[in-house]
C-alpha positions, 0 to 999 in steps of 0.5 A: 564194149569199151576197151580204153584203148588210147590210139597211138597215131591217126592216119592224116592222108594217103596217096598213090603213084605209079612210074614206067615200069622202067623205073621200078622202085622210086614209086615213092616219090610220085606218091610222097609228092602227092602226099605233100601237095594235098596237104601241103606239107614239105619234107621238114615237116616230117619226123620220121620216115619208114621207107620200104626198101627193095634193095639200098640203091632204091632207097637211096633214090628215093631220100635224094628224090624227096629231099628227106634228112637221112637221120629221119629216115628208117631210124632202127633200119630198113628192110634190109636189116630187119627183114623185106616180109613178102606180103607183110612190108606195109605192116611192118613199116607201119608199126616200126614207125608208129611204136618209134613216133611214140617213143620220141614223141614225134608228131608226124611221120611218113609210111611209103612202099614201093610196090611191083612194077612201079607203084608207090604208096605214102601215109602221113601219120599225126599224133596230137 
């Protein structure tokens, strides 16, 4: 069955890492690291960022951590002000930055989640 859907962006990469537990919360960075060594992109070569924020001194760590330019990163707000769903976050940040990548028809951007205990997950997004 044909429903003439026209996707909106497809998934480039992923990637996943973890740090001491110490250090919960800059999971990201690792993961985001990763992300740009397997398909060799940098931060300015990103157009938008969702970064899932645990609380504002997290995210912060982690956009100094990466290099990213804050005017690209959580453009409508994070989680702080848009709401930190148990169990819903890496759905959300998905399609905040998804449907904002359409509205300024931009070409690449980057889904990261910082997870319990240390982990963190980053997904390049591309639209063509």
């Amino acid at each position: 069955m044909k429903f003439f859907l026209v996707p909106i962006a497809f998934v480039g990469a992923c990637a996943s890492a973890g740090v001491d537990p110490a250090h919960m919360g800059i999971g990201p960075v690792p993961a985001v690291q990763k992300l740009f060594a397997h398909t060799g992109l940098s931060a300015g070569d990103i157009d938008l960022v969702e970064l899932n924020e645990a609380f504002a001194a997290q995210s912060i760590a982690c956009v100094r951590g990466l290099g990213f330019d804050m005017a690209r990163v959580n453009v409508n707000g994070g989680a702080i002000a848009l709401g930190h769903p148990l169990g819903a976050s890496g759905a959300r940040i998905v399609v905040t930055l998804l449907h904002e990548m359409q509205r300024r028809d931009a070409k690449r951007g980057i889904a990261s989640l910082c997870v319990g205990v240390g982990q963190g997950l980053a997904t390049l997004f591309e639209r063509t």
